[in-house]
C-alpha positions as CSV (number, residue, x, y, z in Angstrom):
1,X,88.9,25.4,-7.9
2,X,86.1,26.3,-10.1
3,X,83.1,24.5,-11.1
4,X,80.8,26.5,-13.6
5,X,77.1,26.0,-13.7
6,X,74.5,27.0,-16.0
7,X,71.1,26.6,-17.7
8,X,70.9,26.1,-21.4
9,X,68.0,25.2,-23.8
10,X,68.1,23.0,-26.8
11,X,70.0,25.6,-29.0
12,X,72.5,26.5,-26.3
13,X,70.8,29.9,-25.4
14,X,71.0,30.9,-22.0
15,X,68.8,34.6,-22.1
16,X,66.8,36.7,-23.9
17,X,66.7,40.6,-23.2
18,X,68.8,40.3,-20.2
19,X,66.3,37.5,-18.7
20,X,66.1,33.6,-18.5
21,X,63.4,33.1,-21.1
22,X,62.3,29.8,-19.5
23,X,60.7,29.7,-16.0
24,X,60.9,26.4,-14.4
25,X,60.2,25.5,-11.0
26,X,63.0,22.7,-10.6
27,X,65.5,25.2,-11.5
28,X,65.8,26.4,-7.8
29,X,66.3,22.9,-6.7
30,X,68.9,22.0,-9.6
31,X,70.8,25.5,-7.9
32,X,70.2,24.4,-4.5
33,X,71.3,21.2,-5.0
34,X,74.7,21.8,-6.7
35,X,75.7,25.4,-4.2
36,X,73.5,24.7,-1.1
37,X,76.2,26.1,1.6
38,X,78.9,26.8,-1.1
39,X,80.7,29.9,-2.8
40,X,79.0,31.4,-5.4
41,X,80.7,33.8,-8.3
42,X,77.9,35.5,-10.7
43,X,77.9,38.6,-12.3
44,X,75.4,41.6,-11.2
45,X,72.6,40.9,-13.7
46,X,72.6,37.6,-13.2
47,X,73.1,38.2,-9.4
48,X,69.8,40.8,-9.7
49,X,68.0,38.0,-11.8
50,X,68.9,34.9,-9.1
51,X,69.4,36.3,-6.0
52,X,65.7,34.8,-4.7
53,X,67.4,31.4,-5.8
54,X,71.0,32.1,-3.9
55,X,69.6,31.9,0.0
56,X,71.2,29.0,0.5
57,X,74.7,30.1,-0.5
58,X,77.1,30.6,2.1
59,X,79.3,33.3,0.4
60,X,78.1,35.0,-2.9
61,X,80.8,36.8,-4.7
62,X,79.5,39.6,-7.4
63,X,81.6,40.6,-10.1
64,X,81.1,44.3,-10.7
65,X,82.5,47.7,-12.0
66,X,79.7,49.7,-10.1
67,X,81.0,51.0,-7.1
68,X,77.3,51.8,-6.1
69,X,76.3,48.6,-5.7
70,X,76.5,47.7,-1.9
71,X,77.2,44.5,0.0
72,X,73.1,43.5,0.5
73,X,74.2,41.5,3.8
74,X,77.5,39.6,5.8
75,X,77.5,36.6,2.6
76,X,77.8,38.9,0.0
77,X,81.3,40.5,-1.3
78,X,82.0,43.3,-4.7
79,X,84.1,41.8,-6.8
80,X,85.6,44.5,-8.9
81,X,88.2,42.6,-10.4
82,X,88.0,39.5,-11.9
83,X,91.9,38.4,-12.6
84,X,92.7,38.6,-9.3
85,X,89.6,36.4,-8.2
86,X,90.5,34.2,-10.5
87,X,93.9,33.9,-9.4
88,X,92.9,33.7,-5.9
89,X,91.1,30.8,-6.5
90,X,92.2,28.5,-9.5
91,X,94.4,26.4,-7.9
92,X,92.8,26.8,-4.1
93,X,91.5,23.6,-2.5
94,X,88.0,25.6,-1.9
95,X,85.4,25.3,-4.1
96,X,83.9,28.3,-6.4
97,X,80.9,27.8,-8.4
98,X,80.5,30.2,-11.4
99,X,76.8,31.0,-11.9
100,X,77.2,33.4,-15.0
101,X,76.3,35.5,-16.6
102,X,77.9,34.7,-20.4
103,X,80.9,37.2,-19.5
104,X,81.7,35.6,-16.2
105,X,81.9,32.1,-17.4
106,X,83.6,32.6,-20.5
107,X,85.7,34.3,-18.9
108,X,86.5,31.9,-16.0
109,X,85.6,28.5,-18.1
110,X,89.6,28.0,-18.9
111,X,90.1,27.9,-15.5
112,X,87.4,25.4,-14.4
113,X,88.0,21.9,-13.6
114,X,84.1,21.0,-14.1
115,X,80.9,21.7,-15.5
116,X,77.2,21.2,-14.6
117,X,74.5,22.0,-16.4
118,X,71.0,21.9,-17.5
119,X,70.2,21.0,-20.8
120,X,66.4,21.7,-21.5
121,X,65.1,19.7,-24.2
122,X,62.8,22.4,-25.8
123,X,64.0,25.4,-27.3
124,X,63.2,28.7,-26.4
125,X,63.4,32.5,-27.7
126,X,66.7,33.3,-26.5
127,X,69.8,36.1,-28.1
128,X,72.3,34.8,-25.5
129,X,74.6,32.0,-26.1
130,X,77.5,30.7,-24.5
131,X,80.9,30.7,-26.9
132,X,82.6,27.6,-25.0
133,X,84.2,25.1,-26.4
134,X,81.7,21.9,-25.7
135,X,84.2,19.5,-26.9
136,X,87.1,20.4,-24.4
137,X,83.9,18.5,-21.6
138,X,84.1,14.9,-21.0
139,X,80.7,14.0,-19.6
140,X,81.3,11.9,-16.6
141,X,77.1,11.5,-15.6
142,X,74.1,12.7,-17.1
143,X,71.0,13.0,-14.7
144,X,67.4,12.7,-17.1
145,X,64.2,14.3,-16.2
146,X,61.3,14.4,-18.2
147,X,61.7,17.4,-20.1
148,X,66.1,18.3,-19.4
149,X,69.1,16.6,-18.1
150,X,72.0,17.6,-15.9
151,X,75.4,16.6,-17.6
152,X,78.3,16.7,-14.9
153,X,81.4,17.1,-17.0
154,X,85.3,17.0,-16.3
155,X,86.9,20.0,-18.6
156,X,89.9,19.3,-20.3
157,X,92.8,21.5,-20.8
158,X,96.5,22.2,-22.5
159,X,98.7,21.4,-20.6
């Protein structure tokens, strides 16, 4: 089963030039609170941009096409093909969350059951957005802070 989980700010943007344009200190603990000990999918520039956050993961899975890129130590495993990750996993028991980047979750967010994420209230420069479809969620809790909120959502789909 997958559970994706992101980052957004007020516009939906989740990057700018490759980079989170936003640098917030809670953001490790929103991370470690939601994959502390869990399986972790994420791209390679997302991987290269959270990897300080992902200690506490117990398996990181990286999606990538360069064969270059080495496993960094025993929790880490190349993904070089996504289909058959996803298939692997969409209707396993275990729990997968999907980190991002953009790619990797709209690729994998028709196969997610739920969604968490971070809304910041402020907008920042950013020339990433996700292209998901917000009104397939069905918020079931919304956590508020002073300056985002967490929205745990259950994702609906055709059946």
């Amino acid at each position: 089963m997958f559970i994706a989980i992101w980052s957004e700010d007020a516009n939906n943007g989740i990057g700018l030039n490759g980079a989170i344009p936003w640098k917030i200190q809670d953001e490790k603990t929103y991370l470690k609170k939601f994959v502390n000990g869990k399986k972790v999918l994420i791209g390679k520039n997302a991987f290269l941009l959270l990897k300080s956050k992902l200690e506490f993961s117990s398996d990181i899975f990286v999606v990538t096409q360069n064969d270059n890129l080495k496993e960094i130590d025993e929790r880490i495993r190349i993904i070089h093909n996504l289909e058959e990750f996803i298939n692997r996993y969409k209707n396993s028991e275990e729990i997968v969350y999907v980190l991002g980047g953009k790619q990797i979750i709209e690729s994998i967010i028709n196969d997610c059951k739920h969604a968490i994420y971070l809304k910041h209230k402020q907008k920042y420069p950013c020339d990433t957005f996700l292209k998901i479809d917000y009104k397939k969620f069905i918020i079931t809790d919304i956590e508020n802070f002073e300056n985002s909120q967490i929205f745990h959502c259950d994702i609906l789909h055709k059946i």
